[in-house]
N, C-alpha and C positions, 0 to 999 in steps of 0.2 A: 532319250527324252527330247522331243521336239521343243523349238524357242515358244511356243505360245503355254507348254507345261512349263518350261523354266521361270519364265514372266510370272507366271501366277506363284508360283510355290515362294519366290522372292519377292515379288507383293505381300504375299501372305506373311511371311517371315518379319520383312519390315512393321506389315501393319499390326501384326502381333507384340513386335517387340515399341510400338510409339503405343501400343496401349496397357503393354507391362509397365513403360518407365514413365510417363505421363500422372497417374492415377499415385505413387510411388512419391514426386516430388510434391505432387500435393500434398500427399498425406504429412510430408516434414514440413511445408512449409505452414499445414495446420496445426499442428502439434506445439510447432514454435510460440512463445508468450507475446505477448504486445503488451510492452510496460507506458506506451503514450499516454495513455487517461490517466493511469498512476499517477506518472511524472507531473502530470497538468494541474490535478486536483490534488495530491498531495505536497508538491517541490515549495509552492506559498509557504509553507508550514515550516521549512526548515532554512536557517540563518547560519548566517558566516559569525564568528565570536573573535575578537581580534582584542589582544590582552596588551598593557602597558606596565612596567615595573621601573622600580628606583634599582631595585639591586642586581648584579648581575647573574645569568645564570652557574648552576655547580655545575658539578661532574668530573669527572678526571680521564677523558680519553679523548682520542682524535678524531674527527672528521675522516670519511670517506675521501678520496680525492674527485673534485670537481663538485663536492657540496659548500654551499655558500650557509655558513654559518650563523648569517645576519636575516637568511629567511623566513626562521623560524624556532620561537621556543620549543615548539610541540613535537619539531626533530629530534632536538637536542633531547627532550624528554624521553623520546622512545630510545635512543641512545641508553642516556642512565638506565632504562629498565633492564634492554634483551641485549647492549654489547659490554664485551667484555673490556675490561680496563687494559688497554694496553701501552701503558706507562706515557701517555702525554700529557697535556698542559690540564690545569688544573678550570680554567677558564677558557675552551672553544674559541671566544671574540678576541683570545688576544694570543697575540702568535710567538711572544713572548713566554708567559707562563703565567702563573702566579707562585711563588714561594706557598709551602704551607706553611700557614701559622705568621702570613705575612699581617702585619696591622696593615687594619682598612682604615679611609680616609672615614675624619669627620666631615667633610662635606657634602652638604646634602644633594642629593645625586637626582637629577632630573628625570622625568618618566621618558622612558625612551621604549618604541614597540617591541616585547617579548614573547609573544605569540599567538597563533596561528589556532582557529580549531571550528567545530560544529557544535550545532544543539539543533531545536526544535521545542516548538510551542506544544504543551500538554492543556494549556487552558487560554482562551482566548482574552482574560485579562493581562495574558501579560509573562505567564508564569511560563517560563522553561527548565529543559534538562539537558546538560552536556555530562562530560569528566570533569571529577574531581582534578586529574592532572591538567587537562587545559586552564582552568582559572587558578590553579597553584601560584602562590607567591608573585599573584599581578594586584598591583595596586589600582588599577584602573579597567573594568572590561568593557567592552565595545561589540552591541550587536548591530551585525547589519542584514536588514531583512531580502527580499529576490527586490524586491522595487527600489532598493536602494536607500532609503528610508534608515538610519544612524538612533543608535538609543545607547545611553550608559545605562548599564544594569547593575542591579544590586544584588549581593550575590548573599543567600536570603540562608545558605550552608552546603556544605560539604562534606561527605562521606568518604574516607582513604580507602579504608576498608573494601568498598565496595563499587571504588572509584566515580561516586555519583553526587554530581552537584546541581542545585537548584538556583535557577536565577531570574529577578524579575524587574519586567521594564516597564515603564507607565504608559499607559492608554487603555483602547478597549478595540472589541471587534477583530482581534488577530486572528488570522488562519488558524489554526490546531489539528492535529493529527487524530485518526482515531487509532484507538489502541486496542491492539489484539490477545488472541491465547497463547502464550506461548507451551502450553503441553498442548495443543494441538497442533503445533509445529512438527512434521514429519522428514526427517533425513530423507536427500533426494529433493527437496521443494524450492521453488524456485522464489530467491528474493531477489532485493534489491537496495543498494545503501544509495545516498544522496547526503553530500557534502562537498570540502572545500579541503581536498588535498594538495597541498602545496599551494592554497592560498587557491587554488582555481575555482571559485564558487560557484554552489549548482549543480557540480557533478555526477552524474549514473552513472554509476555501475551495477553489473549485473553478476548473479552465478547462483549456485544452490547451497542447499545446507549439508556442510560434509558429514559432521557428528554434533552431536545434543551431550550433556552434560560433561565436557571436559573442566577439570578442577588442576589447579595447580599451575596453572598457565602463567600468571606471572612470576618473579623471580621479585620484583617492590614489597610494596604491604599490603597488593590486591589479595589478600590469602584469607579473605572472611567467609568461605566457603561460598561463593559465588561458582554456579556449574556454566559454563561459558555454553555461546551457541558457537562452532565454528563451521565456518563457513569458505567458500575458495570465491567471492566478488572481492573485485580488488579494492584494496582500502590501505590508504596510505599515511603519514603525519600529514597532517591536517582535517583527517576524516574522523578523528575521534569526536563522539560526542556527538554524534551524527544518526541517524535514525536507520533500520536495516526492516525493511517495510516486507511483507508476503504480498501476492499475486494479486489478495483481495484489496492494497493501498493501507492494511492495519501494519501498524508497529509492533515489531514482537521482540525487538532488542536494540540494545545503545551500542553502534559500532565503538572497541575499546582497543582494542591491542591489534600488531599483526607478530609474524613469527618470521623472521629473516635476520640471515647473517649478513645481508648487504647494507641495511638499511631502506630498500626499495620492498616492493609487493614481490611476494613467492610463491602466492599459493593457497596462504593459512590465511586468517584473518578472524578474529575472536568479537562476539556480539555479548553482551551484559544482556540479561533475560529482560526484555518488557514488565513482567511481576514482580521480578527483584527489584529493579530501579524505581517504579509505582509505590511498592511496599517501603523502600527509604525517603523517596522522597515527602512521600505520605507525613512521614514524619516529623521532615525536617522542617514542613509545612508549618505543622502544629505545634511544633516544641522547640524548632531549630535544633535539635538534635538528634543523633539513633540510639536508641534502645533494642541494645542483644541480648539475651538469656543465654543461661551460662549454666554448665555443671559440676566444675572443676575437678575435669578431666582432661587428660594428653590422649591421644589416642590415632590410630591407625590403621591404614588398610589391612584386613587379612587375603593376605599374597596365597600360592598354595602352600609352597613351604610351609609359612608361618601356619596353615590350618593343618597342616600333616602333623606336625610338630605338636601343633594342641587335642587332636585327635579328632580336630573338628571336619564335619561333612565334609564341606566345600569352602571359598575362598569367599566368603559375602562377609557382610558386616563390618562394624569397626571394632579394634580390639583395641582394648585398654590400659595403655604404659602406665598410668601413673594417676593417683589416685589424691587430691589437695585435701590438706587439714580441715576440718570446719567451716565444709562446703556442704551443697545437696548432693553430690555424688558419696561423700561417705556417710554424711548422713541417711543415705537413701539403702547404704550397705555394699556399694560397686566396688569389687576391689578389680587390682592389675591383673590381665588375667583374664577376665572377661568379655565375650565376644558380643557386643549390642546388637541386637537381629533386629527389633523392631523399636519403634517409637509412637504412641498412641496407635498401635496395632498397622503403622506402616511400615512394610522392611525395607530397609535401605542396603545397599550397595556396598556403602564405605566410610570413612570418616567424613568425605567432603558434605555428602551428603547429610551423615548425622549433626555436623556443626551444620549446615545452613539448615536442618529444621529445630534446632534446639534453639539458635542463633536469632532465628522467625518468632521464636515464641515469648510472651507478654512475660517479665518476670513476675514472679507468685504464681505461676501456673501450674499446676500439678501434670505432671507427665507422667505416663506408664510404660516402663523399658522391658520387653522381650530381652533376656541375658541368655545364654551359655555361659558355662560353671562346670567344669571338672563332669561334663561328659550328659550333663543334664540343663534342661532349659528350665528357664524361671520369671517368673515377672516380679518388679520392684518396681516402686511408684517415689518418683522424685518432686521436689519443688523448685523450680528453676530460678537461678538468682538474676542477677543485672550484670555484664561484664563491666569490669573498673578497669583502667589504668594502673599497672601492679608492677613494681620494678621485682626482678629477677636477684633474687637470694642469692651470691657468692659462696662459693664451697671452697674450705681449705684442702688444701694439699694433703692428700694423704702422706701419713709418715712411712717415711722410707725403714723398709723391715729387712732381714734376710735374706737374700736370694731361695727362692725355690724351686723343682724344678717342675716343669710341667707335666699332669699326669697323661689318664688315657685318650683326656680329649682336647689333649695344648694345652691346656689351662690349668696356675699354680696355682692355690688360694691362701686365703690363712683366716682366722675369725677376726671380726672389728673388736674395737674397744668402744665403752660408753661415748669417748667425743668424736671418733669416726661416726659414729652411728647418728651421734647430731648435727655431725658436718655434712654427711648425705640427706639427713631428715628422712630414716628409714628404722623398723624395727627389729629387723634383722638382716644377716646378709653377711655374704664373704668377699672380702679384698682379691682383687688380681694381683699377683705379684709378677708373674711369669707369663709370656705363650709362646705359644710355638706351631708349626704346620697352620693349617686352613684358619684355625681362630686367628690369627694375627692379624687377617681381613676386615675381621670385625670387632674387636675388641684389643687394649691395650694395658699395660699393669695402670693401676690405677684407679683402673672403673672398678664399680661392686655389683656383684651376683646376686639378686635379689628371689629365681626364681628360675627355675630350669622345667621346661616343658609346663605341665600342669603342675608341677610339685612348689611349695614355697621352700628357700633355703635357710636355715640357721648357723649352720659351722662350716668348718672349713672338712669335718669329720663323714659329714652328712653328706656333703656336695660329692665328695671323693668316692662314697659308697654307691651313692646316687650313680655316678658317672661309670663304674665297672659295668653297671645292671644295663645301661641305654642299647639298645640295636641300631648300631653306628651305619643301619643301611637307609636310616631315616634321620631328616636334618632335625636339626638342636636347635630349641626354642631358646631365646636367654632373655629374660627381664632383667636391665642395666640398669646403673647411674652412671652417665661417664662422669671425667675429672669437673664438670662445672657442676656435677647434681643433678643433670637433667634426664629424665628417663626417657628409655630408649628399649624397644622389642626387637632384636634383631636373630637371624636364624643361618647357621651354619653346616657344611657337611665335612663328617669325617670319615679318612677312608677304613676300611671293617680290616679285624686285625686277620 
């Protein structure tokens, strides 16, 4: 090959390969978002929240090392939710401790700043939304808006449940956000939060939505069947309460929680639905308070086990532990036992899901439940009540009986008498006395057997004839009381003889 072929075939090469990778960075550097008009046009809209209190913070654990304890309540707070107690002071600000059960002073204790947090304007009078936990136990809150501009607000209610609070500050003309869908929110999508973590007000971040309805997510009393948006944009203490905006500059959730064992950003970061927080504050608006609808029922995910176990299809639904006196659940005929498949002819997933639509619904409302039943579907039509504040019923101690020994499947029994059977508030059912192998996992003497697979239990005669017939190659359904009364579906395997 002469140098004038060499020349050309490595021009060629060259110019071939500057017009493969040319055309290539374009395309990424197209594809990429451009969040500046967002920020421009929405960031007016969203305020720093800065809380004063008399009393000092709780908690019972220690600081990271190299965190300043006087930064921030809103730290502290995520503390008490997602770390664990690991035997220090009972009070963070003092390096001392507190004794428990020490008498606090009578004197009256000056406001001194407590924390740290976000919100954002939904109405241009005036009216916002953060956390419930940012304005927790402040006696004074403090918004500050992007121009600097100071308002006390009035903090107008508050939701635990659903960690969502409402507050409002006088004037007119304020920025406000607009608000999105959030079931058009697509896993994969690109948002964005803006707030004030660690006090750094105004902050973007950026990232996508990891997964759509996670439930369960806090370990507090966030537990009102809220299905979280989460997300991987970083979001730290101070970002709660802070608004997690889509591409298009809408709102489609309230940054709320993150998931870490350090106390810093990891990865997770949990958003309250745009609808959800709309739908209470709606409320709190109108009445200063929430109103849930209620069925009084316990109830739970069906895992697969737990569906193998009932003979059911597959793992959807919620299944039903437990069943309250002179409610709309037994009024309506629900017993334990029963898999909820649909709700006004929409099938749900799980319990979170059937508490946050039951939860949604106006009390006196008549709803119609898709059930599973002992191998067959059914509809029953309920009236839904109002949730009350209901203290929890204590159960006596079962009486201590004979030792028995455990039969084919661990488990002793023996029949109740008339005041066991009132001290569980059941109508029938057998005492554990004994277990042994695999059930000792799940069960201890003391609890009662209410219901083994699909079958309901009455003696200790019945359970024992019951347990010879089981095909010990498929796991064991049990409908429980344990020792406090509260029921319990749990599912176990034993090995075949």
């Amino acid at each position: 090959m002469n140098k004038t072929i060499k020349s050309f075939v490595a021009g060629a090469l060259i110019s071939v390969g500057a017009v493969l990778f040319v055309p290539a960075q374009n395309s990424v550097a197209k594809d990429l978002p451009d969040f500046v008009e967002l920020v421009e046009k929405q960031g007016p809209a969203v305020v720093n929240i800065s809380t004063r209190s008399r009393s000092p913070a709780g908690g019972n654990f220690n600081l990271p090392d190299g965190i300043d304890p006087e930064q921030s309540e809103e730290f502290l707070e995520f503390f008490r939710r997602f770390m664990p107690d690991r035997g220090g002071r009972t009070d963070p600000r003092d390096p001392r401790g507190t004794a428990p059960g020490a008498p606090k002073s009578k004197t009256p204790q000056p406001l001194r700043p407590s924390g740290q947090g976000s919100g954002f304007f939904i109405g241009s009078d005036g009216l916002l939304l953060t956390n419930a936990h940012v304005i927790a136990k402040a006696d004074e809150v403090t918004v500050t808006l992007i121009d600097k501009r100071e308002f006390k607000a009035k903090v107008l209610g508050s939701d635990e449940r659903s960690d969502i609070a409402v507050l409002k500050i006088e004037g007119a003309a304020f920025p406000k956000v607009t608000i999105g869908d959030t079931n058009k929110l697509r896993v994969g999508e690109w948002v964005v939060a803006i707030g004030s973590p660690f006090g750094f007000r105004n902050t973007v971040t950026a990232g996508i939505v990891s997964a759509k309805g996670r439930d369960e997510v806090s370990r507090g009393p966030n537990s009102g069947g809220v299905q979280f948006i989460q997300t991987d944009v970083a979001v730290n203490p101070g970002n709660s309460g802070g608004p997690l905006f889509n591409v298009r500059g809408e709102v489609v959730g309230v940054n709320s929680q993150i998931y870490s064992g350090t106390g810093a950003y990891q990865g997770i970061s949990f958003a309250i639905p745009i609808d959800e927080a709309i739908r209470i504050s709606d409320q709190i608006v109108k009445s200063g308070r929430v109103s849930r609808g209620r069925l009084g029922v316990r109830i739970q995910d069906v895992t697969k086990d737990v569906a193998e176990s009932l003979g059911f299809a597959k793992a959807q639904g919620a299944l039903v532990q437990d069943v309250e006196v002179d409610t709309p659940a037994e009024k309506a005929g629900l017993q334990p036992g029963d898999v909820i498949l649909k709700v006004d002819g929409k099938a749900v997933e799980g319990s979170s899901e059937t508490t946050r639509i039951i939860g949604g619904t106006k009390p006196g409302t008549a709803v119609k439940l898709s059930i599973w039943r002992n191998g067959a579907t059914r509809e029953i039509t309920a009236v839904v009540a109002e949730v009350k504040d209901e203290k929890k019923a204590e159960v006596k101690k079962a009486k201590a009986k004979e030792a028995a020994e455990p039969g084919r499947l661990g488990i002793a029994v023996s029949d109740l008498d008339a005041d066991q059977k009132k001290q569980y508030k059941v109508k029938d059912g057998v005492l554990v006395e004994a277990v042994s192998g695999t059930a000792e996992s799940i069960l201890e003497a003391g609890f009662v057997i209410t219901r083994v697979n699909n079958t309901e239990i009455t003696t200790a005669k019945q359970f024992e004839a019951l347990a010879a017939k089981l095909d010990l190659k498929k796991p064991i359904g049990l409908q429980l009381r344990n020792k406090k009364g509260e029921p319990q579906f749990v599912t176990f395997r034993v090995e075949a003889e």
